[in-house]
C-alpha positions as a printed Julia matrix, in Angstrom:
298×3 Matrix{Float64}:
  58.76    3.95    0.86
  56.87    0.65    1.74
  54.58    0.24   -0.5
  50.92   -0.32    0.65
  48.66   -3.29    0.73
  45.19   -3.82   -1.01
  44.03   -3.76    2.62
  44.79   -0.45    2.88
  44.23    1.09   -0.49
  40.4    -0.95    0.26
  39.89    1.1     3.41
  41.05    4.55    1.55
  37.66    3.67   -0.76
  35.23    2.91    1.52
  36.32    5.97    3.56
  36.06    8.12    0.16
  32.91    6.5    -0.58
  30.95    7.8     2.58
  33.04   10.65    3.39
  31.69    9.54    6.86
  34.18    7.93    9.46
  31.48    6.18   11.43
  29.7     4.64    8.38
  33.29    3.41    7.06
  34.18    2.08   10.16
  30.86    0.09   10.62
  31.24   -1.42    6.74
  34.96   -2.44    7.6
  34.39   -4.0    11.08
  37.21   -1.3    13.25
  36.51    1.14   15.29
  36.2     4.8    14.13
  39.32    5.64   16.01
  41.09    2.07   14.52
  40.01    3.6    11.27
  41.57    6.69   11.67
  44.71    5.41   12.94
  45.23    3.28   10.18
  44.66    6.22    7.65
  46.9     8.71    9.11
  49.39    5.87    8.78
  48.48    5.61    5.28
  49.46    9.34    4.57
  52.43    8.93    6.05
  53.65    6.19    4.1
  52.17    8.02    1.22
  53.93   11.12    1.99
  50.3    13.01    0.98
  47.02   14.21    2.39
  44.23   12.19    1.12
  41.47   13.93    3.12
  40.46   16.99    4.77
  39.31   16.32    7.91
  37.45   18.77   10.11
  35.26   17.55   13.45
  31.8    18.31   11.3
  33.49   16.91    8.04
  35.75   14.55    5.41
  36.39   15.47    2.27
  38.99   15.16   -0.32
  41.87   16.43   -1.3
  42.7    16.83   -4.98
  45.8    13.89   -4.13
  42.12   11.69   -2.71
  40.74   12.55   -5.66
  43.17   11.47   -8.0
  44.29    8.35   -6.23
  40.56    7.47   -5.86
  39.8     7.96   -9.33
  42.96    5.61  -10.29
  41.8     2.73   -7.76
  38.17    2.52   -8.59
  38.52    0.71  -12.08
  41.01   -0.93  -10.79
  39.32   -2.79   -7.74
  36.14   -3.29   -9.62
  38.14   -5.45  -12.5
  39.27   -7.33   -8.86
  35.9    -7.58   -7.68
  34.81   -8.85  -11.55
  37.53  -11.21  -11.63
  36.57  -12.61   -7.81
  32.71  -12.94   -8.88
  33.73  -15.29  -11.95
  34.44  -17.88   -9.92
  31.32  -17.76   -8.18
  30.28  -19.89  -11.74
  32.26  -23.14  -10.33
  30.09  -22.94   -6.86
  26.85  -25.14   -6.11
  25.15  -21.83   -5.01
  27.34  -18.11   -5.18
  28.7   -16.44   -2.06
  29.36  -13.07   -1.31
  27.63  -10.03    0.13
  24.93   -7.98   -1.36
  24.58   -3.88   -0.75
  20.85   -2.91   -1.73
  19.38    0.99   -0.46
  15.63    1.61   -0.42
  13.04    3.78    1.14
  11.69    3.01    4.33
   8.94    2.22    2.96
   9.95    0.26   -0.06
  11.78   -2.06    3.13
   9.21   -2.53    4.7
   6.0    -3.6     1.83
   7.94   -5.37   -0.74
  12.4    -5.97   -0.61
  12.19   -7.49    3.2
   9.7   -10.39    2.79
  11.78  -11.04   -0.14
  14.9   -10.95    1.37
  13.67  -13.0     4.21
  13.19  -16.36    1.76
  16.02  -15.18    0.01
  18.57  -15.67    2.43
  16.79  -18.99    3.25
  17.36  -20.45   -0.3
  20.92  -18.71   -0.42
  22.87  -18.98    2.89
  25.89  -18.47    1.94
  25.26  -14.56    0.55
  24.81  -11.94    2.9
  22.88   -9.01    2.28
  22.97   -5.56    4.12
  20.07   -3.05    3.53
  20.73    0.53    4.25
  16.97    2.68    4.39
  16.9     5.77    2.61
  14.58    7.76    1.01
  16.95   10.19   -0.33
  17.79    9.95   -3.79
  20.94    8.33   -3.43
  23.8     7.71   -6.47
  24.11    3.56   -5.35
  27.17    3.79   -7.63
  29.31    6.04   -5.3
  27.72    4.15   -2.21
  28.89    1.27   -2.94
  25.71   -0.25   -3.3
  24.81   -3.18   -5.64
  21.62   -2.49   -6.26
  18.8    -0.11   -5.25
  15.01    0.0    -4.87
  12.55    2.23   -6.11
   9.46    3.21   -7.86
   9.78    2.72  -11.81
   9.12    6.23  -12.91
  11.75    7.46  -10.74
  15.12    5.44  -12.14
  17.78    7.46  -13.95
  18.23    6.02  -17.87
  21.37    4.47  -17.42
  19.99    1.96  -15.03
  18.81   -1.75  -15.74
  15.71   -2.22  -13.77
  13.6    -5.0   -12.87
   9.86   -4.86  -11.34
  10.01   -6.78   -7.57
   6.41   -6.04   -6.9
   2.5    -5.68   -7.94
   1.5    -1.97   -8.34
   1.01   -0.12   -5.46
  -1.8     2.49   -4.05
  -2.03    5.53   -1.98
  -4.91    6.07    0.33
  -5.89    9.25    2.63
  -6.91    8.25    6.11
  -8.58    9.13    9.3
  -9.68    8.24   12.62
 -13.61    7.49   13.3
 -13.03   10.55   15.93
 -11.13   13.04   13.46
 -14.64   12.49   11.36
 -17.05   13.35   13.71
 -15.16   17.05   13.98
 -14.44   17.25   10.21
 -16.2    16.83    7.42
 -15.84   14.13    4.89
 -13.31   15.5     2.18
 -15.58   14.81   -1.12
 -12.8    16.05   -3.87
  -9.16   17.15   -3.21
  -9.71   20.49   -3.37
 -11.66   20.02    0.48
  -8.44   18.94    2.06
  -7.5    22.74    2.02
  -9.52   23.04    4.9
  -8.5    19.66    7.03
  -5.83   19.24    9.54
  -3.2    16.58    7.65
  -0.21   15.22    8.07
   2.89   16.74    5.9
   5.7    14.61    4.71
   8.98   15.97    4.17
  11.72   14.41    2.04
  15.13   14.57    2.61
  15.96   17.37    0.05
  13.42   19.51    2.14
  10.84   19.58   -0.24
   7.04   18.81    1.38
   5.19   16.15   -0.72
   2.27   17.1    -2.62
  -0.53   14.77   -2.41
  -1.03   13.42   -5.74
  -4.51   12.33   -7.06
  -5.75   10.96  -10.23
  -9.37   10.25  -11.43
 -10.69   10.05  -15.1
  -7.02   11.28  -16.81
  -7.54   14.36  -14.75
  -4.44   14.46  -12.25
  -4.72   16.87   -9.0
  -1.56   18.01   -6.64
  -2.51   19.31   -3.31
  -0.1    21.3    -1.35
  -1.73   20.39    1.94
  -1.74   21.95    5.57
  -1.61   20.95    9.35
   0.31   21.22   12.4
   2.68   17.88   11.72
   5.06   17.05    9.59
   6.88   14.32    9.51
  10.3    12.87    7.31
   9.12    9.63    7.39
   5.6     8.01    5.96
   5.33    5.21    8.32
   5.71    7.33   11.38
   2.07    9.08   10.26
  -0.1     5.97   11.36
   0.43    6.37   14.61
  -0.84   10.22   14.49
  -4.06    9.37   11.93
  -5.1     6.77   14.55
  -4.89    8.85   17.12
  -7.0    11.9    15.19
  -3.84   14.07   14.35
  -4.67   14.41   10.87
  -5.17   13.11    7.66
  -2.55   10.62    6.32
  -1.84    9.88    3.15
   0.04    6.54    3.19
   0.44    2.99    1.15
  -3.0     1.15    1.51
  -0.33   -1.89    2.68
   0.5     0.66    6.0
  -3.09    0.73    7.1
  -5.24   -2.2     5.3
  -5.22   -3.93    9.34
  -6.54   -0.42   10.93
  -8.64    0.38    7.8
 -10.73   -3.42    8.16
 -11.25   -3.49   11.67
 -12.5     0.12   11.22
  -9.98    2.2    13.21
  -9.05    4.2    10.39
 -11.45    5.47    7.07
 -10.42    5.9     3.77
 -11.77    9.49    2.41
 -11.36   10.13   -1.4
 -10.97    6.4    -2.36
 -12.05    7.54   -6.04
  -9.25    9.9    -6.84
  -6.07    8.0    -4.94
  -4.16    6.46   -7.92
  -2.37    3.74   -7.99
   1.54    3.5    -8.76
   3.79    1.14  -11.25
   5.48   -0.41   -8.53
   9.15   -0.95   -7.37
  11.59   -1.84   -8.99
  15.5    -3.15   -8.32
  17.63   -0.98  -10.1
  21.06   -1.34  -10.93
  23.85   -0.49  -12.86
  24.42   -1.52  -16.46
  27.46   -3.43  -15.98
  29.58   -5.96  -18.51
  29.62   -8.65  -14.85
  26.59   -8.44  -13.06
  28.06   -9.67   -9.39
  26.52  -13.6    -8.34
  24.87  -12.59   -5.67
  22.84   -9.83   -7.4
  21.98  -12.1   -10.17
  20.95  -14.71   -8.2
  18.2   -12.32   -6.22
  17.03  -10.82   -9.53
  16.04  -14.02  -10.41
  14.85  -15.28   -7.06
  13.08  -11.91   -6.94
  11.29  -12.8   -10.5
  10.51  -16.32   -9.82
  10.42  -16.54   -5.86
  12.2   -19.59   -6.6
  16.33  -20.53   -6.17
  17.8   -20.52   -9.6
């Protein structure tokens, strides 16, 4: 049997880590159908299945799961050994796997990244938008980006940004039909905007004033899985919105949106990278945590 290469034992990983042919095929450079190719060739050589593969899904099989289980330590001491040599560079190379929310994107890692990649052009850095609570270990990710008081204990985390607040919205014309919520008990009668997560579980609105915390389960004809597609409803008198006061600080000074229940919106402890709590932190990672603290090239 002809033994296989790294090359191939690299691409049996990244499929196993997304399960997902399309998502493997887009992290490797190949084609989906490349991809496939190259893995039934794989189990031949092999002389075992690795997955099961259906038209609606991947998965593996207990050989995948074994030989998976095997590899992993093994190509992370690899990837360790690569990133120590990143310590005789001018400036470290490599690439840089972060998830965050949408939102998280879009107010605080992306201007970030932006003058990151400016100080540091030799790392590249992908960021994949999710606000599903993902496991960035079995993604593959380096790092991940969210709010401080949801990170799992086994995580090293860092704060990337100020704290941030929540405000509910509406157009001049949704107020002259409505009333003026006063306390958050009023938006039981108001037309608002609903945000779904991923895990199918509608957000509660979430208020705070004097240590006395509120959660409204809220109503109204839209809902939406993502926060920063509810502007464009609140200015048009959809709804209600209850969105980062970043979204809407534009529409809420030139007075095409107004802030209702400014008292009771609470603000949050801010984002935070999170990752792993690893012997080798990889260079590239490093190097943004401190960029991120300082704003500054190491």
């Amino acid at each position: 049997m002809k033994q296989p290469s790294t090359t191939d034992l690299s691409m049996f990983l990244c499929i196993a880590r997304h399960l997902n042919f399309s998502r493997a095929a887009v992290e490797l450079g190949l084609t989906p159908s490349a991809l496939s190719h190259a893995l039934r060739t794989l189990e031949s050589r092999l002389g075992v299945r690795l997955f099961n593969r259906t038209t609606r899904s991947v998965a593996l099989t207990e050989a995948g799961e074994r030989l998976q289980a095997r590899l992993q330590p093994a190509f992370r001491d690899i990837d360790d050994a690569l990133e120590d040599l990143n310590r005789f560079r001018d400036k470290p190379s490599g690439t840089l796997r972060i998830s965050a929310g949408r939102q998280a994107c879009e107010l605080v890692l992306l201007p970030i990244v932006s003058d990151f990649l400016q100080a540091y052009p030799d790392i590249r850095v992908e960021v994949i938008d999710s606000d599903a609570l993902l496991d960035i270990v079995a993604g593959g990710f380096d790092a991940g980006v969210r709010f401080g008081n949801r990170l799992e204990a086994d995580m090293v985390s860092v704060p990337i940004g100020p704290s941030l607040r929540s405000v509910v919205v509406g157009s001049p014309a949704f107020f002259e039909r409505h009333a003026m919520p006063r306390k958050p008990g009023d938006l039981h009668g108001l037309p608002c905007i609903r945000h779904r997560f991923p895990s199918g579980t509608l957000y509660r609105w979430e208020f705070e004033r004097g240590g006395i915390a509120q959660e409204i389960e809220v109503n109204g004809p839209l809902t939406l899985g993502d926060v920063s597609l509810m502007v464009g409803p609140a200015l048009q008198g959809a709804g209600l919105a209850y969105v980062f006061e970043g979204m809407v600080s534009g529409h809420l000074a030139a007075g095409r949106l107004v802030q209702a229940l400014g008292d009771w919106c609470p603000h949050y402890p801010g984002l935070h990278l999170y990752y792993p709590s690893r012997r080798h932190v990889p260079a590239p990672l490093r190097a943004f945590i401190d960029f991120a603290r300082t704003g500054k090239a190491g």
